[in-house]
C-alpha positions as CSV (number, residue, x, y, z in Angstrom):
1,X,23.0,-4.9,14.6
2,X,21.8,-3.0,17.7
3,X,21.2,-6.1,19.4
4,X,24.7,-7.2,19.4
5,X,26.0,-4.0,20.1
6,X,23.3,-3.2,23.2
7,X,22.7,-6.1,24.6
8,X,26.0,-7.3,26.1
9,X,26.1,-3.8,28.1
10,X,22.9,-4.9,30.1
11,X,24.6,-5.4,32.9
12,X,25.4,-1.9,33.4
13,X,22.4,-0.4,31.2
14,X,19.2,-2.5,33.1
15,X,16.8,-0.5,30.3
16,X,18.7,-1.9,27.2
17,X,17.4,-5.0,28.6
18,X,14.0,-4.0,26.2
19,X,16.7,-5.0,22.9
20,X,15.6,-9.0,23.8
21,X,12.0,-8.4,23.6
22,X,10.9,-9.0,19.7
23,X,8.3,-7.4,20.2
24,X,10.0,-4.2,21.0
25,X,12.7,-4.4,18.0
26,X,9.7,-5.0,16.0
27,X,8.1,-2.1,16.7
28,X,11.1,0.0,16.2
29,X,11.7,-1.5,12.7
30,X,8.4,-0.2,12.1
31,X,8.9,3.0,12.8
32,X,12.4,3.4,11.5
33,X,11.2,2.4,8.1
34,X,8.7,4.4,8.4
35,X,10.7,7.3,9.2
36,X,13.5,6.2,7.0
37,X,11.2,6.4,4.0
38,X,10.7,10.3,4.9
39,X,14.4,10.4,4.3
40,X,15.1,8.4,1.5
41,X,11.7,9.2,-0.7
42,X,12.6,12.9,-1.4
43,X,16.3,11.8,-2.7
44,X,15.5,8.7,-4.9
45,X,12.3,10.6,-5.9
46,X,14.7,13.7,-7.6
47,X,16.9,11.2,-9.0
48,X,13.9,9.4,-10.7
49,X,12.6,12.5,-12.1
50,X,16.0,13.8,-12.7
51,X,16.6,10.5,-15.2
52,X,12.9,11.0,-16.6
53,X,12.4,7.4,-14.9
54,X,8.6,7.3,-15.9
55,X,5.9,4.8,-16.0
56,X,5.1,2.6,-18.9
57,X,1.5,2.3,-18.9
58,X,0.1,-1.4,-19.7
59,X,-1.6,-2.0,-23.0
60,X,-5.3,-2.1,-21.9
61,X,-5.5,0.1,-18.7
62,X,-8.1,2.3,-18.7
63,X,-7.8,5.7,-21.0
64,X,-7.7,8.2,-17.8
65,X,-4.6,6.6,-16.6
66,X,-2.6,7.8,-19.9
67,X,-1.7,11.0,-18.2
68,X,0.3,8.5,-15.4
69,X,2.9,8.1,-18.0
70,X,4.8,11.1,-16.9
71,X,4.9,9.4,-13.1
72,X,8.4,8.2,-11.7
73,X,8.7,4.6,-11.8
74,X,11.0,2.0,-9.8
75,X,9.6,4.2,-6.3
76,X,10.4,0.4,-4.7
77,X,13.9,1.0,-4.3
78,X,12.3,3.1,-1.3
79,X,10.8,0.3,0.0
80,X,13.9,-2.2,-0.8
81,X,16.2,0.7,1.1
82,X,14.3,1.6,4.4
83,X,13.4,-2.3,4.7
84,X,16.7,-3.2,4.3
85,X,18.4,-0.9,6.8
86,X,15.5,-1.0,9.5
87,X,16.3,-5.0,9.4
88,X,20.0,-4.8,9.4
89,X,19.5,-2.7,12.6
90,X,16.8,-4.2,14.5
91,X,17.2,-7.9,13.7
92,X,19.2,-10.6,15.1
93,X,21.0,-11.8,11.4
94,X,23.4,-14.6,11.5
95,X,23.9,-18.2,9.5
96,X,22.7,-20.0,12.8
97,X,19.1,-17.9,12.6
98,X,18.5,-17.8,8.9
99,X,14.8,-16.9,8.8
100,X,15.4,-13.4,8.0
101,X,18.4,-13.7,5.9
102,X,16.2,-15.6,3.6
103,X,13.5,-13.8,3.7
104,X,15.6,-11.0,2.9
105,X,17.9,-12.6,0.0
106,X,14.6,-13.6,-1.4
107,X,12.9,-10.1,-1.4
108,X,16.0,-8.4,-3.0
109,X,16.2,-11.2,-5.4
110,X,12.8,-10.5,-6.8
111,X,13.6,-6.9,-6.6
112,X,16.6,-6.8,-9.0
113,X,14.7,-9.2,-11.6
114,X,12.0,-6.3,-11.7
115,X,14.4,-3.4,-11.4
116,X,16.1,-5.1,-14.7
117,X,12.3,-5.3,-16.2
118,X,11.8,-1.8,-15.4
119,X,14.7,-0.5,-16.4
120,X,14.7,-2.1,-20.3
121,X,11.1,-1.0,-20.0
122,X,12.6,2.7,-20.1
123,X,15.5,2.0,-22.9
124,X,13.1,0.5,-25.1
125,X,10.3,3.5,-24.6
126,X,13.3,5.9,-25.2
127,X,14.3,3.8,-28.2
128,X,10.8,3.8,-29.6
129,X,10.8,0.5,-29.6
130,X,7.6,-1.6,-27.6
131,X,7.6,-1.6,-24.3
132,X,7.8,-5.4,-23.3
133,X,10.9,-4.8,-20.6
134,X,12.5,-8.2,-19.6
135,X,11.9,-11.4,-21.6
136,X,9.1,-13.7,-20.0
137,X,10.5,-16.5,-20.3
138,X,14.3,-14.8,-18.4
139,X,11.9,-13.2,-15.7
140,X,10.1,-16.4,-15.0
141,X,13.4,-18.2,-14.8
142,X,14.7,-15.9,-12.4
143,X,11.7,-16.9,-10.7
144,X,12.0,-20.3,-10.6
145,X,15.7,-20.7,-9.9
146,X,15.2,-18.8,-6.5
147,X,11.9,-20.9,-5.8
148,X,13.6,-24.5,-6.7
149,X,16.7,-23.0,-4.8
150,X,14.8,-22.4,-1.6
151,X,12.4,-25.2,-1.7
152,X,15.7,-27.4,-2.3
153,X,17.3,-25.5,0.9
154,X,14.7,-26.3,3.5
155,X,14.3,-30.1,2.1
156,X,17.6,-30.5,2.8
157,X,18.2,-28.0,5.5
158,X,15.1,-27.7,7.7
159,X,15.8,-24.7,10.3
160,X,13.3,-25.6,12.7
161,X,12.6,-28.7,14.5
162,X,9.6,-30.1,11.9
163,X,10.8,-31.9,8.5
164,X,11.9,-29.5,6.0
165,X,9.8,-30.4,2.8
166,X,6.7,-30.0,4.8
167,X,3.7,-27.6,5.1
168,X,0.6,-27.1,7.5
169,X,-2.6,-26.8,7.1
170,X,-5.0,-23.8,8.8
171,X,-7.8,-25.0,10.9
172,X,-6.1,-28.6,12.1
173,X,-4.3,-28.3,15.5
174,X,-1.0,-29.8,15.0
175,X,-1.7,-31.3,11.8
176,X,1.9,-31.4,9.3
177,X,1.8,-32.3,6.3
178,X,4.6,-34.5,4.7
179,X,5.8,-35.1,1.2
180,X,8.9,-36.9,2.2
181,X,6.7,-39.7,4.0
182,X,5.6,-40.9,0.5
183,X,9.2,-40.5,-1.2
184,X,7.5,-37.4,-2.9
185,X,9.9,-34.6,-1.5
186,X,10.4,-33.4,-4.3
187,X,6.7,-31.7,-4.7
188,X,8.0,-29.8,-2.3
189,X,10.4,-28.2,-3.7
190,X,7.8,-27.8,-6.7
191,X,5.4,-26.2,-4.1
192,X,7.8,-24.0,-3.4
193,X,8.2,-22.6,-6.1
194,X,4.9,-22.4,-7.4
195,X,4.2,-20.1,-4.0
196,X,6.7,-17.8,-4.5
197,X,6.7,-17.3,-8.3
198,X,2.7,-17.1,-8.3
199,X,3.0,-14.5,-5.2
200,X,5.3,-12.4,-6.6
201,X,3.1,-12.5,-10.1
202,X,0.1,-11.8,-8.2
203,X,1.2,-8.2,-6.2
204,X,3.2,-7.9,-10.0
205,X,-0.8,-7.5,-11.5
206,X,-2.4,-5.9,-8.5
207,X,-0.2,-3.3,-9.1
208,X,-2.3,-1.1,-11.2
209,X,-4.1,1.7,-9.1
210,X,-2.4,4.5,-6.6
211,X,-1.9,3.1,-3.5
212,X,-3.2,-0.4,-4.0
213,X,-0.1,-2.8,-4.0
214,X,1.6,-1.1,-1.3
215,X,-1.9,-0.9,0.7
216,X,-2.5,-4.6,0.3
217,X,0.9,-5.9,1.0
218,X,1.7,-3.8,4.1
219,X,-1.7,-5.4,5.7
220,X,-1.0,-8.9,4.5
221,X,3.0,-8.4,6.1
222,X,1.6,-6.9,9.4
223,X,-0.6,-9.5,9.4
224,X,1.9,-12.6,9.2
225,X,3.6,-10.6,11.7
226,X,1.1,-11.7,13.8
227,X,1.6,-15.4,12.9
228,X,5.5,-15.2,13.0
229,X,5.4,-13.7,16.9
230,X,3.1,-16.3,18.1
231,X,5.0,-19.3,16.3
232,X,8.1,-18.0,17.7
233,X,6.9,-18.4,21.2
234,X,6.7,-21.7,23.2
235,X,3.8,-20.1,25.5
236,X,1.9,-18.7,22.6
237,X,2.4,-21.6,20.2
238,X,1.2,-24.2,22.3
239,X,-1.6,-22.5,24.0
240,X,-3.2,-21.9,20.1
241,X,-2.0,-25.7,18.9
242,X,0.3,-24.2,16.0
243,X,3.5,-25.3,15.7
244,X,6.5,-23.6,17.4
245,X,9.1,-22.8,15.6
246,X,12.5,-21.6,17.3
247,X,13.9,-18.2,16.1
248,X,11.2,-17.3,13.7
249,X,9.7,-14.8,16.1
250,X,12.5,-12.6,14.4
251,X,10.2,-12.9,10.9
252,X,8.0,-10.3,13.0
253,X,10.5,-8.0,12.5
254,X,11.2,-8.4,8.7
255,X,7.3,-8.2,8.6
256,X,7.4,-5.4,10.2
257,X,9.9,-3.3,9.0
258,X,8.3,-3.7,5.3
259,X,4.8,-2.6,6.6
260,X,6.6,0.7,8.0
261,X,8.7,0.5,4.9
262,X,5.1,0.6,2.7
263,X,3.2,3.1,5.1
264,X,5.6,5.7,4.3
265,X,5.7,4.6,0.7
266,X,2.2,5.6,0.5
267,X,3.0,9.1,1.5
268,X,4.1,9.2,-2.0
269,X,2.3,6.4,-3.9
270,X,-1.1,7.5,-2.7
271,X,-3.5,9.0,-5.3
272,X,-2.8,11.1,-7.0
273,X,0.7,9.4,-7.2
274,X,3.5,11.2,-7.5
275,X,6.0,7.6,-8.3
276,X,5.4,4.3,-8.7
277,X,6.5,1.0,-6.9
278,X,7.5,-0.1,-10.7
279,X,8.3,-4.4,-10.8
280,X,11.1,-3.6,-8.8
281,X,8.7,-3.1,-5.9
282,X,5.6,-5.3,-6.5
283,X,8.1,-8.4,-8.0
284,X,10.2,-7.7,-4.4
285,X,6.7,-7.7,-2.3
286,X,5.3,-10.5,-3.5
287,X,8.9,-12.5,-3.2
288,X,8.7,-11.9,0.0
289,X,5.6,-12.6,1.3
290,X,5.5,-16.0,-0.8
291,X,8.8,-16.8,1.1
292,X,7.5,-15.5,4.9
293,X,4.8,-17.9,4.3
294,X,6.9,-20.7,3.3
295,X,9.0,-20.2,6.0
296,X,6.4,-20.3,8.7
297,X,4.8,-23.4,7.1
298,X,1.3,-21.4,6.4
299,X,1.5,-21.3,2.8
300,X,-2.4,-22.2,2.7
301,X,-2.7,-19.1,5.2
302,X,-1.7,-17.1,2.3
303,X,-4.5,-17.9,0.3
304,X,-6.5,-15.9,2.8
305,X,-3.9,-13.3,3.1
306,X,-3.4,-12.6,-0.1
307,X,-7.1,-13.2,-1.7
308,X,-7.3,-10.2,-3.3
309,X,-4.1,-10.7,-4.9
310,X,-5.5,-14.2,-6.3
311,X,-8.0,-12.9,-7.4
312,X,-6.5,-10.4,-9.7
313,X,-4.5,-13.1,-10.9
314,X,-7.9,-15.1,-11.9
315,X,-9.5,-12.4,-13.3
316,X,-6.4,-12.3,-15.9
317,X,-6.1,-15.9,-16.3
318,X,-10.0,-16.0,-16.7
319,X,-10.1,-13.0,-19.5
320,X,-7.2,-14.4,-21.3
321,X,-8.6,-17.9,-21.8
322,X,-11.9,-17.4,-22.2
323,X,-11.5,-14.8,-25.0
324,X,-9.1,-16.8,-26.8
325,X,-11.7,-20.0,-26.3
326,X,-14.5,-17.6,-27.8
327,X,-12.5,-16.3,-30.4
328,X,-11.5,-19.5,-32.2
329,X,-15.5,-20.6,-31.6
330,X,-16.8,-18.4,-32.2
331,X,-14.7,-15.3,-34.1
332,X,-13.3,-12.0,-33.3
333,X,-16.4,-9.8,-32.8
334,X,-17.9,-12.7,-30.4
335,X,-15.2,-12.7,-27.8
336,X,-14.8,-9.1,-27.9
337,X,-18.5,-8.3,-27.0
338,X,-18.6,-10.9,-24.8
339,X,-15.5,-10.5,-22.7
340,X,-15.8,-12.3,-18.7
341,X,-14.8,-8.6,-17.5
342,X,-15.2,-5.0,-19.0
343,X,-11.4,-5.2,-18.3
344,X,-8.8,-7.0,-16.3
345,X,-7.5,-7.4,-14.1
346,X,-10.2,-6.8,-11.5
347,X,-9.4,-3.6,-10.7
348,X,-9.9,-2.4,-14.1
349,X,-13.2,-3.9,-14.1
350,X,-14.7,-1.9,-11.7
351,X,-13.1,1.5,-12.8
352,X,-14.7,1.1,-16.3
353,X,-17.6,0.1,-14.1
354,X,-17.9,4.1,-12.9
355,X,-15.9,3.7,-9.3
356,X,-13.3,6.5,-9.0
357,X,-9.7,4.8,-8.7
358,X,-9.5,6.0,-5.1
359,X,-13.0,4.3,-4.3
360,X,-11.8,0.8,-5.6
361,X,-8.5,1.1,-3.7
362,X,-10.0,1.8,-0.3
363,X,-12.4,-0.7,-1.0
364,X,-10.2,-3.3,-1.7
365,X,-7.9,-2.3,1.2
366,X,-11.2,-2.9,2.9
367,X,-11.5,-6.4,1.9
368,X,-7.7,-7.0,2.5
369,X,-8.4,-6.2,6.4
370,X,-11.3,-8.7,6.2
371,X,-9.3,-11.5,4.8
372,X,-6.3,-10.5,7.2
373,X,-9.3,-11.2,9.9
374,X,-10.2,-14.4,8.2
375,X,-6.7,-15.6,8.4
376,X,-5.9,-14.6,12.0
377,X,-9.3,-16.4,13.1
378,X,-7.4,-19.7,12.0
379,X,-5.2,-19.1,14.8
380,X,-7.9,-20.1,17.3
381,X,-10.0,-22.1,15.3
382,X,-8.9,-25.8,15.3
């Protein structure tokens, strides 16, 4: 908005002339989420508390995180609210640039399916009833229609000059790959949405300690930051061998804005936390990242990104399977003495380890920044 608004007075206003530079809108989404979320925080925090909006805690957490069930829940409606407003100001948002409209339609569509989960979540605790919030199988629909719906958009729509169903792979200078060369598209779209329901799952489970989702996501966002500002330059681009792509440098600035967006959640969300992100925040995060990385072609990159996050995930898939493997060979008492993890997901594990909570979130932040590093060094090695 302020670039359409400042930008055609530069003739009289030389400084405004700073309102073309990405890297300066960028910045100042940033900070106005950032600030924003001093703002907004304090008002959606009393009306949370006011509605006794609490947290549900999972079945299997820990026992010293039963007295988190008075905490406010659904605290990503800050996030959703000061990213949304810091991009509607700072970015360039129109049909002929669509990299952040998408990004953005995708992040608030994720939002609203958790926002629904967390709300019946709430009825049914206040009905006494058990807390299973929105059906599986409707939540993983919602999923899946938004993934096949933007897989399906860019086959048939690319927005950039390389083939719409097509990825890249980190490590390779200019190396595309292409489903649609095979008549096999339609993995694509399959792809997809396997990246952008398995993301959005991921930060879903990481979300499980004070300060650890939002920690996490805001250094895998400032990090693809990175990627979208260099893609989105012809000098840049071609002097790493990565492929340019026209307009997405505006991506930096979604990227951005919800890394400001989650530094000022933390004010709130670090430990002891005083509300939650809920599914309406880490359902929304993880939507958003999946699609940043789709749009910029890096979806491997975001195995490097997001590591952590996959590896929460494995540590669930890993518990679940291998107990109920052990169970039908070899009974009950078997698979419950000999469980792959004290408790999942990971985080769990090394809390019932001994680690205090705010000991396994810094340390995990820790090995965020490494993987962050990881995936940057792919930038220059090819």
């Amino acid at each position: 908005m302020l670039y359409y608004f400042l930008v055609p007075l530069i003739r009289e206003y030389r400084f405004l002339n700073v309102f073309t530079y990405i890297s300066f809108r960028a910045v100042g989404a940033a900070v106005t989420a950032l600030i924003l979320s001093f703002v907004v925080g304090p008002i959606i925090l009393r009306a949370l508390r006011r509605q006794a909006v609490h947290q549900v805690v999972r079945e299997g957490t820990p026992e010293s995180h039963a007295a988190k069930s008075t905490t406010p829940t659904m605290g990503g409606l800050i996030i959703l609210t000061c990213t949304l407003i810091s991009v509607i100001l700072w970015a360039r948002i129109d049909l002929d640039r669509p990299y952040v409209l998408i990004a953005l339609f995708v992040t608030l569509w994720m939002g609203v399916i958790g926002l629904l989960d967390d709300y019946l979540k709430l009825r049914q605790k206040r009905e006494g009833k058990k807390n299973r919030g929105l059906v599986e199988r409707y939540k993983l629909t919602g999923q899946i229609v938004v993934g096949v719906a933007l897989g399906w958009y860019l086959w048939k729509n690319p927005i950039s000059s390389l083939p719409g169903a097509s990825t890249s792979l980190p490590f390779f200078k200019y190396l595309i790959v292409v489903p649609a060369t095979a008549g096999l598209a339609w993995l694509y779209v399959v792809f997809t949405t396997f990246i952008l329901t398995g993301t959005s799952n991921a930060v879903n489970i990481t979300d499980g300690l004070d300060g650890l989702a939002a920690g996490l996501s805001a250094i895998a966002f400032g990090t693809f930051a990175i990627f979208a500002y260099i893609m989105g330059r012809v000098d840049a681009s071609r002097y790493l061998g990565v492929f340019y792509l026209a307009d997405a440098g505006e991506l930096t600035i979604f990227c951005l804005a919800v890394s400001g967006a989650l530094v000022g959640f933390l004010w709130y969300n670090t430990h002891p936390a005083q509300v939650f992100m809920g599914d309406t925040g880490s359902l929304a995060l993880g939507g958003g990242l999946g699609a940043v990385a789709i749009l910029l072609k890096s979806e491997f990159v975001l195995a490097f990104v997001g590591a952590v996050f996959a590896a929460e995930t494995v540590s669930v898939i890993l518990q679940r399977y291998v107990f109920k493997y052990r169970r039908k060979r070899y009974g009950l008492e078997y698979a419950q003495k000999h469980r792959v993890f004290r408790r999942a997901p990971l985080h769990h594990h090394f809390e019932v380890k001994g680690w205090d909570e705010a000991q396994v979130v810094v340390r995990f932040w820790i090995i965020g920044v490494l993987c962050a590093f990881v995936a940057l060094s792919t930038l220059k090695l090819r």
